[in-house]
N, C-alpha and C positions, 0 to 999 in steps of 0.2 A: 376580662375576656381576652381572650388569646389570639394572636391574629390569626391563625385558622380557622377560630371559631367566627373572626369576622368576614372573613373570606368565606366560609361556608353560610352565614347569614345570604350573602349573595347570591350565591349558587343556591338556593332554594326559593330564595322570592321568583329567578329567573325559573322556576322549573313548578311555578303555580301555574297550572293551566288555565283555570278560572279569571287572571288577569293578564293584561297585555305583556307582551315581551320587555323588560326594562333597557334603559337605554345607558348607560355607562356611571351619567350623572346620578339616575336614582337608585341602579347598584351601588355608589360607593354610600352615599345615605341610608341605605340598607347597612353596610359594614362600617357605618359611623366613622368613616374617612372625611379627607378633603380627596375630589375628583385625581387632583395629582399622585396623593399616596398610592390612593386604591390603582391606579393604571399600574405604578411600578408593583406592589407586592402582588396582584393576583397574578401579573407575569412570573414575577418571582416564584409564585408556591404553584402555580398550575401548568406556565410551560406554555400559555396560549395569553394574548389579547384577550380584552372584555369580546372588543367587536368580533376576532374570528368564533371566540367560545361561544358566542350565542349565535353565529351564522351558521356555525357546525351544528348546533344543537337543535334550532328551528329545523334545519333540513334535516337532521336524524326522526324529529319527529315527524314531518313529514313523509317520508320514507316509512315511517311504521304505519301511519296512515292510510298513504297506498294500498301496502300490506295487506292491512286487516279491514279495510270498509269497500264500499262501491260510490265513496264521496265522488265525485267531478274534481277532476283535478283543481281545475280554478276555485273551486272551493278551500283547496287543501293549501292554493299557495297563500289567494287570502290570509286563512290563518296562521300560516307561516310568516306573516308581515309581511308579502309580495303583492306590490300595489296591480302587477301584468302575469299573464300567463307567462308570456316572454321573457319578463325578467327573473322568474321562477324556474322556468325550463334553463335558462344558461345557468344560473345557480346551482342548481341539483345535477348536472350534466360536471361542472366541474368538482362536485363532491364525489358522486358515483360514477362516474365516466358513462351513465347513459341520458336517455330523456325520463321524466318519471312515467309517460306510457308504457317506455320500453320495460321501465322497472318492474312496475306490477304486473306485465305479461308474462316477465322469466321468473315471478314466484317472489321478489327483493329478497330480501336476510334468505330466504331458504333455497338463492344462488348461490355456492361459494363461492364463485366467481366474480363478484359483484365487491367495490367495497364495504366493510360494516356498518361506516356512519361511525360519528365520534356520543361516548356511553356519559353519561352525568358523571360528573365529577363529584366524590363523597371522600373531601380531605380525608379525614380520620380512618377511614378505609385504607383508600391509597397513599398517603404516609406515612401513617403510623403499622400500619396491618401488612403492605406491600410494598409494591415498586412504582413509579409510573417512568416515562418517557421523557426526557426535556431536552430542548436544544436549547444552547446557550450561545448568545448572540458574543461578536469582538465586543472586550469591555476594555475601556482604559485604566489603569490603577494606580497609584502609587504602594509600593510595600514596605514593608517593617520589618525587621529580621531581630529574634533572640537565640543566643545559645547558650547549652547548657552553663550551670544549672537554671531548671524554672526559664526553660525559654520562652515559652508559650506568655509565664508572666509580664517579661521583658517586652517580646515584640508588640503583647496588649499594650502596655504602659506607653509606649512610641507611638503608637496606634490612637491611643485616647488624647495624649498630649496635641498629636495632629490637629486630629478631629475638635477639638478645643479652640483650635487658632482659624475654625478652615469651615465654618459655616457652612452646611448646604442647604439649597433650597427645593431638593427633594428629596428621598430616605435613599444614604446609600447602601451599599451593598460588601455585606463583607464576606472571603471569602479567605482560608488558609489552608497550608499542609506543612508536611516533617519536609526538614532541607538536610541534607547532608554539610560537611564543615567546609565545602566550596558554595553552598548556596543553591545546589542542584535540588530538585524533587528527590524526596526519603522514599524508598520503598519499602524497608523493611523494620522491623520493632524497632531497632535499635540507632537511633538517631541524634544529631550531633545540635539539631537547631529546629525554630517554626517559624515562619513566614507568616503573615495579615498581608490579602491583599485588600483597599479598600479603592470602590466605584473614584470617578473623581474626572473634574472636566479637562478640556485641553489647557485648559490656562494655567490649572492647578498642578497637571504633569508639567510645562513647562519648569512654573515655578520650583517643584520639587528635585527636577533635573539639576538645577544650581544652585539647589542647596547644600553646603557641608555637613556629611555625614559623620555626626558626632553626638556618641552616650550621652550629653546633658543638652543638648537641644532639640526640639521637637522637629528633628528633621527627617525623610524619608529615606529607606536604604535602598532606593531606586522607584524608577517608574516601568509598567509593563503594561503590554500590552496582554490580555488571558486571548489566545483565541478560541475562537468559536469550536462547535462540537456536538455532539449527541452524547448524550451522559442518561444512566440509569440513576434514579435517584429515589433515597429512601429519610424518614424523618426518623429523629433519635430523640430524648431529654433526657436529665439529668441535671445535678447538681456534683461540684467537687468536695463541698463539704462531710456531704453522706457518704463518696468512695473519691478519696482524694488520688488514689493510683489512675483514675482514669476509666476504670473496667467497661463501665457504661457504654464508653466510645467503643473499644475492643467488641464489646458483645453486637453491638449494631452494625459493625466493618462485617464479623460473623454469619450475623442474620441477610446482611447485603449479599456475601457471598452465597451465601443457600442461595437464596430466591432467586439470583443469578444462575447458578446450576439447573433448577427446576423450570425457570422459564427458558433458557437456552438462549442469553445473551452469549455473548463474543465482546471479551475485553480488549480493547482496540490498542496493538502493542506498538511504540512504548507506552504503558498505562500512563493514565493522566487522571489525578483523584484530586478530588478539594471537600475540604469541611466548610457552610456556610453558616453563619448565626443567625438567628433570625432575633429579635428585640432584643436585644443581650442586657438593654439597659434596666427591661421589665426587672422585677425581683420573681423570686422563683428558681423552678428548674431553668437552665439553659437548655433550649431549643437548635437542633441542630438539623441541617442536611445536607446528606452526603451521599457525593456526584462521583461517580466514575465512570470513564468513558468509554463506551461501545461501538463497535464499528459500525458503517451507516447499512442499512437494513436489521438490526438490531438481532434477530433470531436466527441460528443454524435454521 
């Protein structure tokens, strides 16, 4: 099982209406985590918290509710998990910027004017099929740098040797792109080196800071800071074996740009892109996704 597919486990037990709303701990035993993994990858692959994604989703269903029945409100916050009218009413007030009486009076969804409410999340859709939305919080990192030839192999090698010495005690996060021969972001085909950034705590940049940067030891070619951002992001697989040029990567930068064009993102200049891996260690195709960053309000 893949981890989308256990991240999507999640998101469906949460969108059983027949049972109560789950709570963090019995999503991640849904998607056969420990509580800690599943906190980091559902942020990782969806962009949202457990806790916002199901506060947004109880009040979107709520909100359809209003909509479509003549329930009593307290009825609807009830099933929404809302113990008070009152703490129902500021809930939905800060989702939709009105009260839910005012909502159902102006018609809800068939205001435009109204926000939409946040839609179920169906990984395999919107990764695979499309785009979705993510903001990316400051991460701390230490990097890896290879250049040509087979740099990508090099800075993995530096990257695994780390990670070998450097236990974590939650899944980190890996994230790269092309550098140019000073170490700068690549932007074009033809590039001279690749960068791995990997997650990593304060203690662990420390330590990497003074380390000597040297070809036979598992040291870091610096630490960074990624900052934050709003990135359009799409999922890729593949393997190098079956197209060892790469093309896979190529045709999904591709398909990113379409659906860029069609949706009417604004690529936020100077561009800022990363490739992330997602289980890299799994066997299989490698799992990929890929961030580019959009200015904030995302559409012309």
């Amino acid at each position: 099982m893949t981890l989308y597919e256990q991240i999507e486990r999640a998101v469906r037990r949460a969108e059983k209406r027949d049972l109560p709303w789950p709570d963090q701990a019995e999503a991640a035993r849904e998607a056969g985590m420990g509580e800690r993994s599943f906190r980091t990858w559902f942020w990782a692959v969806t962009g949202h918290t457990w806790r916002d994604y199901l506060t947004r989703r109880r009040l979107a269903e709520a909100a359809r509710e209003l909509s479509s029945s003549d329930a009593p409100v307290l009825t609807i916050a009830l099933d929404a998990g809302y113990e008070t009218h009152e703490a129902f009413t500021r809930a939905f007030r800060r989702e939709f910027t009105v009260s839910p009486r005012d909502y159902r009076k102006r018609g809800g969804a068939m205001d435009p004017s109204l926000p939409p409410g946040l839609e179920r999340i169906v990984l395999f859709k919107e990764l695979y099929m499309g785009v979705i939305v993510k903001e990316l919080p400051v991460m701390k990192t230490v990097y890896f740098d290879g250049f040509q030839p087979n740099p990508e192999d090099k800075a993995k090698a530096l990257l695994k040797d780390w990670t070998a010495t450097h236990k974590a005690k939650a899944p980190r996060r890996v994230f790269g792109h092309n550098i140019d021969e000073k170490g700068n972001l690549g932007l074009c085909p033809e590039y001279a080196g690749y960068r791995f950034y990997c997650t990593c705590t304060e203690e662990e940049a420390a330590e990497a800071a003074g380390e000597a940067t040297t070809s036979g030891a598992a040291a870091a070619a610096g630490t960074a800071d990624i900052r934050g951002g709003t990135f359009v992001v799409t999922g890729i697989e593949g393997n190098f074996d079956d197209d060892p040029s790469g093309a896979w990567i190529g045709a999904g930068w591709e398909r990113m740009n379409a659906m860029m064009r069609e949706k009417g993102y604004r690529v936020k200049s100077p561009a800022r892109w990363f490739e992330e891996e997602l289980e890299s260690e799994k066997p299989g195709n490698l799992r990929l996704d890929l961030y580019l960053e959009i200015e904030e309000g995302a559409s012309r």
